[in-house]
C-alpha positions as a Python dict, from the first residue, in 0.01 Angstrom:
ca = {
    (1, 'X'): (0, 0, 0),
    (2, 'X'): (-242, -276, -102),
    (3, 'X'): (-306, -275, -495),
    (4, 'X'): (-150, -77, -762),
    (5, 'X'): (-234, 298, -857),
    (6, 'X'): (-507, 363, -1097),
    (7, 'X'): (-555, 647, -1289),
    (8, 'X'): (-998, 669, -1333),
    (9, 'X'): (-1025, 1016, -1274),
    (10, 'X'): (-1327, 1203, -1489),
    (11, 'X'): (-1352, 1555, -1568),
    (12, 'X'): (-1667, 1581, -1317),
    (13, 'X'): (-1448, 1429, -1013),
    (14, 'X'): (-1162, 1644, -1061),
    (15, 'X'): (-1370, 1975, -1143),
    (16, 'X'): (-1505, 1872, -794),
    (17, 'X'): (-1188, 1791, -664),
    (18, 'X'): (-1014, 2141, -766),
    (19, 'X'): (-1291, 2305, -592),
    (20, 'X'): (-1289, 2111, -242),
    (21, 'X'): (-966, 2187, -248),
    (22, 'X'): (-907, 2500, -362),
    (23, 'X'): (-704, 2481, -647),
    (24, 'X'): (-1015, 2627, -919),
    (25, 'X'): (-1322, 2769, -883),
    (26, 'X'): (-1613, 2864, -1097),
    (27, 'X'): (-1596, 3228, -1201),
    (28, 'X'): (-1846, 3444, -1016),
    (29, 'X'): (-2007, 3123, -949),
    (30, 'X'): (-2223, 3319, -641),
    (31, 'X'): (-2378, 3482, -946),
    (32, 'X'): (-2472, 3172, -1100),
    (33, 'X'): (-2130, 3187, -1235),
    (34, 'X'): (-1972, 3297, -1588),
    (35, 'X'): (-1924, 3029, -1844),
    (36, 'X'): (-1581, 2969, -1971),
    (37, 'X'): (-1405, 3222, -1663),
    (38, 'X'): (-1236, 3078, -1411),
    (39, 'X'): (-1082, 3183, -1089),
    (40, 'X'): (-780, 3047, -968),
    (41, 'X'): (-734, 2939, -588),
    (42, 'X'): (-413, 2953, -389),
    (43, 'X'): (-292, 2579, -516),
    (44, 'X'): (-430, 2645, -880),
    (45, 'X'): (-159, 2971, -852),
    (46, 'X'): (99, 2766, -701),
    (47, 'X'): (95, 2488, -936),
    (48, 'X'): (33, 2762, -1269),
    (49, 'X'): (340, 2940, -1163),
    (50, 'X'): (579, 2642, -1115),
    (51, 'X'): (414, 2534, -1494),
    (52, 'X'): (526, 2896, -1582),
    (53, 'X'): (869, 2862, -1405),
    (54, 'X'): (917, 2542, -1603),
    (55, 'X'): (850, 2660, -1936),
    (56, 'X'): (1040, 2920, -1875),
    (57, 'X'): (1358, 2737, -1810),
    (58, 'X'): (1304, 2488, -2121),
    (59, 'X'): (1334, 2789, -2403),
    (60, 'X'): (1717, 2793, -2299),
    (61, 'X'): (1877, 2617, -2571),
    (62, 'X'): (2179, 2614, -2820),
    (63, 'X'): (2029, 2782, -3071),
    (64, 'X'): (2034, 3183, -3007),
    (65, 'X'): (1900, 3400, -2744),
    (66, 'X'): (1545, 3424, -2638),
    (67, 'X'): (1444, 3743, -2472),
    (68, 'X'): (1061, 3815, -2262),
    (69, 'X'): (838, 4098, -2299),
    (70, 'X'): (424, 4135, -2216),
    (71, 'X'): (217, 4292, -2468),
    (72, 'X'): (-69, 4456, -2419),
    (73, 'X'): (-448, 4306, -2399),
    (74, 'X'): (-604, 4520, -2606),
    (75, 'X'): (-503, 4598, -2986),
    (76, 'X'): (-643, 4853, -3236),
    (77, 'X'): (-851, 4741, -3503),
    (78, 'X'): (-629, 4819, -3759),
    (79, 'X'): (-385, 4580, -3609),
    (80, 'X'): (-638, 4291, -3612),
    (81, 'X'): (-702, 4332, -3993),
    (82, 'X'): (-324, 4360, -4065),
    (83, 'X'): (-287, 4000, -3923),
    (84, 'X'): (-587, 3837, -4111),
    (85, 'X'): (-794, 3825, -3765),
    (86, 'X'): (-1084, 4051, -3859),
    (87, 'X'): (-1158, 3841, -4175),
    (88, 'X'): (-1052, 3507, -4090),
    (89, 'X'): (-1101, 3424, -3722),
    (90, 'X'): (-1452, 3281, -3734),
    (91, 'X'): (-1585, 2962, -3601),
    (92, 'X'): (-1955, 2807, -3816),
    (93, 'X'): (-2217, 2808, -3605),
    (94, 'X'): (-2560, 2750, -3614),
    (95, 'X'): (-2882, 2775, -3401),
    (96, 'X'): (-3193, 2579, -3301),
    (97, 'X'): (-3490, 2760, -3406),
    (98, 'X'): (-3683, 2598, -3129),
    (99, 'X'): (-3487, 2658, -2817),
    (100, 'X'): (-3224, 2919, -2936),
    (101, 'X'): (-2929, 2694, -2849),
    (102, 'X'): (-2622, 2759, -3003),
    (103, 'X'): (-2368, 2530, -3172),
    (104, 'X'): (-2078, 2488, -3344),
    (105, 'X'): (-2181, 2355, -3654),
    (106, 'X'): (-1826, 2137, -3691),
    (107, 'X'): (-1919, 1934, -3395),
    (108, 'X'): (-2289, 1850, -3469),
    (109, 'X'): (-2469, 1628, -3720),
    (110, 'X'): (-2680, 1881, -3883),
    (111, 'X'): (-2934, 1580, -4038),
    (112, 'X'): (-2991, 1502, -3697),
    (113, 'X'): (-3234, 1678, -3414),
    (114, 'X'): (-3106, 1914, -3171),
    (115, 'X'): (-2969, 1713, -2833),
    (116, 'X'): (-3097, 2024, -2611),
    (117, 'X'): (-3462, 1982, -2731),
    (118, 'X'): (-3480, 1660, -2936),
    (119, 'X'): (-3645, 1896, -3245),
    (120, 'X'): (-3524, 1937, -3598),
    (121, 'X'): (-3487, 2304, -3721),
    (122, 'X'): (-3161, 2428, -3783),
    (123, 'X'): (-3071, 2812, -3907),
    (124, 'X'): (-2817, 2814, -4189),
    (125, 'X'): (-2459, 2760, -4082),
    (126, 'X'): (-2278, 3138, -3978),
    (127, 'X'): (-1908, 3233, -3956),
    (128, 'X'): (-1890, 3382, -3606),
    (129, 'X'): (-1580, 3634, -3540),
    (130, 'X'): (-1463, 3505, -3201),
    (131, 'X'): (-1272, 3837, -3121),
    (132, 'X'): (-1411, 4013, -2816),
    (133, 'X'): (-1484, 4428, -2925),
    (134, 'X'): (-1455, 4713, -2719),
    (135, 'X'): (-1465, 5066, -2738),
    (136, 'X'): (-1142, 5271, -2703),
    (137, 'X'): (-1224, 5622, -2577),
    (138, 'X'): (-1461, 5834, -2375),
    (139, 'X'): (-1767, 5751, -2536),
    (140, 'X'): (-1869, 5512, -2793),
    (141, 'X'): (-1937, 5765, -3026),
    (142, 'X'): (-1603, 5956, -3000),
    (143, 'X'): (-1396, 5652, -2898),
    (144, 'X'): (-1222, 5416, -3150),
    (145, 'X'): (-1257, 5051, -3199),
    (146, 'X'): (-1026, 4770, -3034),
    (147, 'X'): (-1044, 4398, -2980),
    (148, 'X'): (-920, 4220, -2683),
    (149, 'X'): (-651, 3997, -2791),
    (150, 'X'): (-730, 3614, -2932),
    (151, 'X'): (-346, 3564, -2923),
    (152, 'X'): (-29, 3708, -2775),
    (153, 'X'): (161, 3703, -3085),
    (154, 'X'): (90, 4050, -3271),
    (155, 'X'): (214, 4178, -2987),
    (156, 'X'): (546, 4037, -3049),
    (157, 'X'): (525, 4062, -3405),
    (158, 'X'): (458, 4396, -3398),
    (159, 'X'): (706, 4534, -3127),
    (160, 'X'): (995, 4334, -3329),
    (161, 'X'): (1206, 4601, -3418),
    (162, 'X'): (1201, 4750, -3086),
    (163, 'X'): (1278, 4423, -2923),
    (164, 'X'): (1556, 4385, -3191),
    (165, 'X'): (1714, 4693, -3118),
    (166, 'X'): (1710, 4773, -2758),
    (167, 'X'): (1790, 4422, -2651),
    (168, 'X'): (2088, 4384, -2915),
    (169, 'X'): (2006, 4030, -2992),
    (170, 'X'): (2104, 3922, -3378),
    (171, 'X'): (1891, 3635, -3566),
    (172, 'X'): (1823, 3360, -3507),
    (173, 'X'): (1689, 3476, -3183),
    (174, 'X'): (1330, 3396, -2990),
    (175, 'X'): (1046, 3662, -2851),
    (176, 'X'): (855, 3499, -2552),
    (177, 'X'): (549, 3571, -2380),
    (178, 'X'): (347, 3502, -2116),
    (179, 'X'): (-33, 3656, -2113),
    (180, 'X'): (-417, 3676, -2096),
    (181, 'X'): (-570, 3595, -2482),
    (182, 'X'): (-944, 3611, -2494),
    (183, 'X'): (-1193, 3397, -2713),
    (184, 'X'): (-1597, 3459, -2736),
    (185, 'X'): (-1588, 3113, -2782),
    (186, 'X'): (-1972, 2964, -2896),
    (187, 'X'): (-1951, 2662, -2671),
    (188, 'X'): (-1672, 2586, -2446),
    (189, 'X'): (-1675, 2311, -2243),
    (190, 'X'): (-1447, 2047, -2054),
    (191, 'X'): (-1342, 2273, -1764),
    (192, 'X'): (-1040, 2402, -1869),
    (193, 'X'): (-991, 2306, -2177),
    (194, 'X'): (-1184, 2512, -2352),
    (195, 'X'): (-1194, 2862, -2225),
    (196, 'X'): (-1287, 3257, -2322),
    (197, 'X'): (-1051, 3406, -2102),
    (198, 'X'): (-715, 3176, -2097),
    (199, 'X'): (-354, 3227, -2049),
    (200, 'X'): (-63, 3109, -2337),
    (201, 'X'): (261, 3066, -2335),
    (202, 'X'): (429, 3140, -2634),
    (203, 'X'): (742, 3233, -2853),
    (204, 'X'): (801, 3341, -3169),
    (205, 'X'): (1145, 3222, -3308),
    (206, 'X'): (1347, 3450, -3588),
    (207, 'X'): (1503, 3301, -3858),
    (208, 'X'): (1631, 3328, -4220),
    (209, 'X'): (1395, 3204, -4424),
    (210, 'X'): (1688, 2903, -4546),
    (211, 'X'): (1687, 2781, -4209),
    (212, 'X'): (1323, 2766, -4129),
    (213, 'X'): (1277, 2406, -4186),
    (214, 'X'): (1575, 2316, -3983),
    (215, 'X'): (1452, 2536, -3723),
    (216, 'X'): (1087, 2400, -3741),
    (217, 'X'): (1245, 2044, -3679),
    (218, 'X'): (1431, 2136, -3392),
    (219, 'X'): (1179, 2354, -3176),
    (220, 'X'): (914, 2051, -3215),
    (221, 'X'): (1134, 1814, -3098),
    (222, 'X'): (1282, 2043, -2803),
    (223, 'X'): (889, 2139, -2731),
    (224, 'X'): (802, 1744, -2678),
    (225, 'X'): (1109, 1722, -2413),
    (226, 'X'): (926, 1987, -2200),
    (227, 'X'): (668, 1792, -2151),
    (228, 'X'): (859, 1467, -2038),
    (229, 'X'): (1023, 1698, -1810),
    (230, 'X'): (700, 1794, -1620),
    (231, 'X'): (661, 1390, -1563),
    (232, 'X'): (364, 1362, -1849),
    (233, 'X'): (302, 1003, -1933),
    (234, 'X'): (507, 985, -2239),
    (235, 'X'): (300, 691, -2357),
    (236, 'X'): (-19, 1003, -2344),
    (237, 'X'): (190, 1206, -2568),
    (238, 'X'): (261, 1276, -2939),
    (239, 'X'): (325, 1498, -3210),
    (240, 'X'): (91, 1529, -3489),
    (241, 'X'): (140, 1707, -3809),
    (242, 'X'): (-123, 1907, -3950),
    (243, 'X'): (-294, 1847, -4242),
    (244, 'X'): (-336, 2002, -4534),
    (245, 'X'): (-717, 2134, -4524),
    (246, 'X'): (-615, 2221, -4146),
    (247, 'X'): (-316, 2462, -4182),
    (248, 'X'): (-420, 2832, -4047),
    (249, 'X'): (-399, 3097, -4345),
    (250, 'X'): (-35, 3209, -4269),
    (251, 'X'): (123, 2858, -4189),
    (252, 'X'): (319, 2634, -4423),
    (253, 'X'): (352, 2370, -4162),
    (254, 'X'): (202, 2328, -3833),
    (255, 'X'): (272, 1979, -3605),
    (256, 'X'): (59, 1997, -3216),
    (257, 'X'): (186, 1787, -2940),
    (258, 'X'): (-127, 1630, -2859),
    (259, 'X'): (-224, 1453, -2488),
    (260, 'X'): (-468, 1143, -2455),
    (261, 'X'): (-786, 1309, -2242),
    (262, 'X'): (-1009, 1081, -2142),
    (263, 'X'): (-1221, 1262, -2408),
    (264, 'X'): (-942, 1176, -2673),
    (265, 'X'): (-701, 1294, -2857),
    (266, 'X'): (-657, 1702, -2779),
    (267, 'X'): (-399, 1966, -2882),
    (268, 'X'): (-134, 2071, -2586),
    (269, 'X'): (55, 2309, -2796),
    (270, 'X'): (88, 2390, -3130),
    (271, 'X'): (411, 2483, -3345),
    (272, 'X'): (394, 2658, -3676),
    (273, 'X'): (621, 2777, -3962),
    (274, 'X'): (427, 3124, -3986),
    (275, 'X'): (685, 3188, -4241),
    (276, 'X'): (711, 3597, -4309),
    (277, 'X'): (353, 3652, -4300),
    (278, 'X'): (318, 3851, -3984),
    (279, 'X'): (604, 4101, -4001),
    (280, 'X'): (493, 4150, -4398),
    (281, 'X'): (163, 4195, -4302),
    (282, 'X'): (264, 4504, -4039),
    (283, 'X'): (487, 4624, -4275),
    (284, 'X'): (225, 4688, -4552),
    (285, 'X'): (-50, 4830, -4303),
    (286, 'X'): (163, 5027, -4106),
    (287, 'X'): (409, 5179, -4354),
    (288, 'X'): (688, 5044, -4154),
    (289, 'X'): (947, 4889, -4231),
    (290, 'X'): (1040, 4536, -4017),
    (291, 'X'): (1316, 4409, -4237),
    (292, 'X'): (1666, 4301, -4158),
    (293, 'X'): (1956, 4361, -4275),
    (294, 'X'): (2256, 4096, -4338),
    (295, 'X'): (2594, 4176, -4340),
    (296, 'X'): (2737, 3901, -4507),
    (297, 'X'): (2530, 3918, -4814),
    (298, 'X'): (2430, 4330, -4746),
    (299, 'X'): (2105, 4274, -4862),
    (300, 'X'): (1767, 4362, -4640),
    (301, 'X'): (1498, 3996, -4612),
    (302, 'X'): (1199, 3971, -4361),
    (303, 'X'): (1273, 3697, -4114),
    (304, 'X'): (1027, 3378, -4131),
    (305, 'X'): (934, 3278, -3815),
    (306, 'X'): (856, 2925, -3599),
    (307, 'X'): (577, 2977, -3345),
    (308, 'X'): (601, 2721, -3045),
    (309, 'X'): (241, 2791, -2840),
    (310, 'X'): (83, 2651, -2518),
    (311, 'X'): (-182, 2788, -2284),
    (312, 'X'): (-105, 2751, -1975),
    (313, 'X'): (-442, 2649, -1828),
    (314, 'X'): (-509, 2355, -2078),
    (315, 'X'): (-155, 2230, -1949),
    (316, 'X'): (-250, 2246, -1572),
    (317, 'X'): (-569, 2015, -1663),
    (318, 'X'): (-336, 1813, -1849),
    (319, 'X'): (-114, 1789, -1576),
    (320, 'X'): (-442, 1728, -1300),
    (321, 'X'): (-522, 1440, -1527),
    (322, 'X'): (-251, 1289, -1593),
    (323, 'X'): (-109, 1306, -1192),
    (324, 'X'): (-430, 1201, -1057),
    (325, 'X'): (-426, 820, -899),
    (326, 'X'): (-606, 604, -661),
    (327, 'X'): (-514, 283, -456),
    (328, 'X'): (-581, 158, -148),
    (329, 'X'): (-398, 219, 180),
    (330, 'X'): (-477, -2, 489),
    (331, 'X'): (-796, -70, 375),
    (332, 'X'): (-858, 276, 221),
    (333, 'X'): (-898, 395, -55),
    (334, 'X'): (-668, 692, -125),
    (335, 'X'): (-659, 963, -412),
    (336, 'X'): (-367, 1184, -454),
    (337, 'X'): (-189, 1351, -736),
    (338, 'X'): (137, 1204, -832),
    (339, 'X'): (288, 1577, -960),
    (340, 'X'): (675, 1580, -982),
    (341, 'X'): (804, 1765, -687),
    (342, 'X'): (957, 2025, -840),
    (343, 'X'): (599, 2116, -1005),
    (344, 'X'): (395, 2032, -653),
    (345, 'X'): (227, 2335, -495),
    (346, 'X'): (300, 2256, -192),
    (347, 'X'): (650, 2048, -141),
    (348, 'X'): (633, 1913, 213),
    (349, 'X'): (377, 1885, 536),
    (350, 'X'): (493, 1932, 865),
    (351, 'X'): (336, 1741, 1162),
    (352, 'X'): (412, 1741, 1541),
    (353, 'X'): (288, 1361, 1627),
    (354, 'X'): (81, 1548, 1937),
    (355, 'X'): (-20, 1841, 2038),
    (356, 'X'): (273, 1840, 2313),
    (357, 'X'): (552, 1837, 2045),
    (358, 'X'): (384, 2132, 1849),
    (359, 'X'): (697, 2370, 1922),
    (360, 'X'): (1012, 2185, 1832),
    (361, 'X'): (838, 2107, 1532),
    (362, 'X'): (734, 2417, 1426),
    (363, 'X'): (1073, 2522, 1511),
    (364, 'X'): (1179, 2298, 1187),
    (365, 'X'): (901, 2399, 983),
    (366, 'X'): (1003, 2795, 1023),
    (367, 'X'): (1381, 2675, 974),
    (368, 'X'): (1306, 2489, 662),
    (369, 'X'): (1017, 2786, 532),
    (370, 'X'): (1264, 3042, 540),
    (371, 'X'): (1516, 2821, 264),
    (372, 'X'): (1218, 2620, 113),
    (373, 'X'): (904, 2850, 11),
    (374, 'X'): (564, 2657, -4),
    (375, 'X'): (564, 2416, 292),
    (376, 'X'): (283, 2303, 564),
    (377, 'X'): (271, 2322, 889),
    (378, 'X'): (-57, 2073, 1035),
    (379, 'X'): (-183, 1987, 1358),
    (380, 'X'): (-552, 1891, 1316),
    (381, 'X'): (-649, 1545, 1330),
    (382, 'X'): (-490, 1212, 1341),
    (383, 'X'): (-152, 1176, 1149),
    (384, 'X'): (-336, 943, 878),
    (385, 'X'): (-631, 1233, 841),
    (386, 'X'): (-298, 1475, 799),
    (387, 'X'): (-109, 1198, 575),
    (388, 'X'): (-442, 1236, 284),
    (389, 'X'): (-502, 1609, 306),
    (390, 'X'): (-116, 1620, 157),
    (391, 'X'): (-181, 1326, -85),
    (392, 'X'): (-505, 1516, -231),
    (393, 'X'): (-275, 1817, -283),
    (394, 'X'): (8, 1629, -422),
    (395, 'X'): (247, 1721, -142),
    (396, 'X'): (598, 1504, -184),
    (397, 'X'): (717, 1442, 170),
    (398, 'X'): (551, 1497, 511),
    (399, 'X'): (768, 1525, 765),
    (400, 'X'): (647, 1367, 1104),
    (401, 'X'): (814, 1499, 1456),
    (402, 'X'): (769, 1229, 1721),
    (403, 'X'): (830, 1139, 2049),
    (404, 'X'): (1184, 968, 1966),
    (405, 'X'): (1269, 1289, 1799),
    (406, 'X'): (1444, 1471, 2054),
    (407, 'X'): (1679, 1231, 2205),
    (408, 'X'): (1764, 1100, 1819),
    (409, 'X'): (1747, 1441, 1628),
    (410, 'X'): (1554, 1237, 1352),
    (411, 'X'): (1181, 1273, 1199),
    (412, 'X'): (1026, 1056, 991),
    (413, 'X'): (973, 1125, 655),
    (414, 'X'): (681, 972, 433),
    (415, 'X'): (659, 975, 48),
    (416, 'X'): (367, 1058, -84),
    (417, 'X'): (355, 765, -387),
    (418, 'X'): (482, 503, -226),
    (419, 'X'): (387, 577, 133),
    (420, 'X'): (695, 394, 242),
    (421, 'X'): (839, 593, 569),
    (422, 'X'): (1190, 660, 705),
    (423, 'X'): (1412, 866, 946),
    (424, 'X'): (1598, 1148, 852),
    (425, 'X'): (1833, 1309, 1038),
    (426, 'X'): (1628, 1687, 1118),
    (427, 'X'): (1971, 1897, 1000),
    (428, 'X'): (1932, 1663, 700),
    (429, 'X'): (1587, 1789, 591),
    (430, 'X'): (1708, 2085, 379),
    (431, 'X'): (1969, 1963, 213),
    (432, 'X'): (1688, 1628, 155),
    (433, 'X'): (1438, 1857, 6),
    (434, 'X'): (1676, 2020, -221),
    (435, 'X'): (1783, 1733, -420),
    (436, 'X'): (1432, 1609, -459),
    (437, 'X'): (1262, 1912, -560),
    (438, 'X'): (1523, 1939, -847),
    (439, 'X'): (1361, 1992, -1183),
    (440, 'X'): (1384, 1660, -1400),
    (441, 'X'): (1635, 1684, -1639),
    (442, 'X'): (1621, 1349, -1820),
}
């Protein structure tokens, strides 16, 4: 290796890069494609579901129990206006007379002219309900109204005592969920970033209301560590507390962990003191009753609640970002991502040096497939063509079966950052890959 990785990736080389090699695709895009849908190729599933894996494994903690469930997509109406969605989820937006673009009226300089036509004629600004509505029923005279959700919490919030009861768990104790939300977002943009359809990761911690603030402390600090742990640039990292004038209508306290995008400063995930809102909210619409009841002090409270949320798909761009590099390599240049291995889609590439060592070396590679899922076996093109189709997936290791391999029982393995190269022993490559692709516990 010649000169020292760079990171210079834009959003328009990696949107092309996810799509050469098949990590993300345009929805539909044989259509002329679907603005803010995206389809997800084999790679973009791998690497999602070792993000999901991951988050999954970092709710453990000291705390109290945390338990999973999947809600439904779809929600009744009367659901929506229990938790403040109906009236209060709205983005401003406003329109150019002249060529009927649309815009969020935040993000614009309304004394200025339009940037899609260069003219001057705004409407007044709008509040714009970002819920998507459907029709529930047969017909849509008959049937009744429902929204597809805009976030995967009412699900929890309303399923509480039912999660409460059947899975015996006492407070303080944690609801998570992984789903589909859906936005009819007016304008988004930046790939994945900002999507309609997207996927979040999210809990919803239970606690007395006393111990809220001790609990809001410790979740954002826990919720940074996760992040370290996927090998995020720690110096592209931070937490940022909310203020005032930005706090959602049911929080008391809301800090994001925010990532440095080349187009600044963005939100990762956000974690909120929701306080008792939610559950009172239910509780007065439905008729139900979603207190507790303590038996030290035998008096009934609603729990207040800490809300730790991610989507899923803004942390996989984070994580393209943030892994991609570029140096040069015997002249070269090379691009590869730098994942951690234990987050790679693909952990290792197998290669037979020739064509005439193909089956002792695909011998190893079903050996090593049958203990390690997710592997490559290649035999097209030269070893250094082979070597850079891993690097632009962000393979680890390639493992390289030569033609000292049989009389030493050895293959050379190559790491992906550093390039450097070195013999293992071949009854060695398990037990090698095991360590490595270790989650990072630091």
């Amino acid at each position: 290796m010649e000169t020292s990785p760079k990171n210079p990736v834009s959003l328009d080389i990696l949107t092309a890069l996810c799509k050469r090699r098949g990590f993300i695709f345009q929805s539909a895009e044989i259509y002329g494609g679907l603005n803010g849908f995206y389809d997800f190729g084999h790679l973009g599933v791998l690497l999602k579901n070792n993000l999901r894996q991951a988050w999954i494994r970092s709710l453990d903690n000291e705390k109290g129990e945390i338990v999973l469930m999947e809600g439904a997509l779809i929600g009744p109406e009367a659901m929506w206006i229990a938790s403040g969605h109906v009236e209060n989820f709205h983005d401003p937006m406003v329109d150019c007379m002249e060529c009927k673009h649309r815009f969020r009226a935040d993000q614009i300089n309304l004394d200025k002219a339009c940037s899609n036509c260069g003219k001057k004629n705004w409407t007044e600004v709008r509040n714009f309900n970002m819920m998507l509505k459907t029709t529930i029923g047969a017909s849509e005279s008959s049937g009744s109204t429902g929204y597809l959700r805009p976030e995967t919490a009412q699900a929890i919030f309303v399923n509480f005592k039912n999660v409460l009861s059947t899975a015996r768990v006492k407070i303080p104790f944690g609801i998570a969920q992984i789903g589909k939300s859906f936005r009819n977002e007016i304008t988004p943009r930046q790939f994945l970033f900002r999507m309609r359809e997207f996927e979040q990761m999210e809990i919803e911690w239970f606690c007395k209301p006393q111990d809220a603030k001790e609990m809001f402390e410790f979740w954002r600090k826990k919720r940074l560590e996760f992040y370290y742990s996927l090998g995020i640039s720690q110096d592209k990292l931070r937490l940022r507390s909310h203020e005032k004038d930005e706090l959602s209508h049911y929080s008391s306290g809301t800090d994001d962990v925010e990532y440095n995008f080349p187009f600044g400063w963005k939100e990762l995930e956000g974690i909120a003191h929701r306080k008792n809102f939610d559950l009172t909210q239910h509780s007065k619409h439905s008729g139900k009753d979603l207190s507790v009841f303590d038996e030290s002090t035998k008096t009934s409270y609603v729990p207040d609640v800490v809300e730790c949320s991610v989507g899923s798909d803004r942390l996989l761009l984070t994580l393209l970002f943030d892994s991609y590099r570029e140096d040069t390599v015997e002249g070269e240049t090379r691009n590869y991502f730098a994942f951690a291995p234990h987050v790679a889609p693909i952990k290792a590439g197998f290669f037979p040096l020739s064509k005439q060592l193909e089956e002792p070396m695909h011998k190893i590679y079903q050996n090593v497939r049958a203990v390690i899922p997710h592997v490559q076996f290649d035999l097209s093109g030269s070893i250094g063509k082979r070597y850079r189709r891993q690097d632009e997936i962000g393979t680890p290791f390639c493992f390289t079966y030569d033609f000292e391999s049989e009389a030493t029982q050895t293959v050379t393995v190559r790491e992906r950052d550093t390039t450097r190269q070195h013999r293992i022993a071949i009854d060695q490559i398990i037990p090698f890959l095991q360590k490595a692709l270790q989650p990072n516990t630091n």
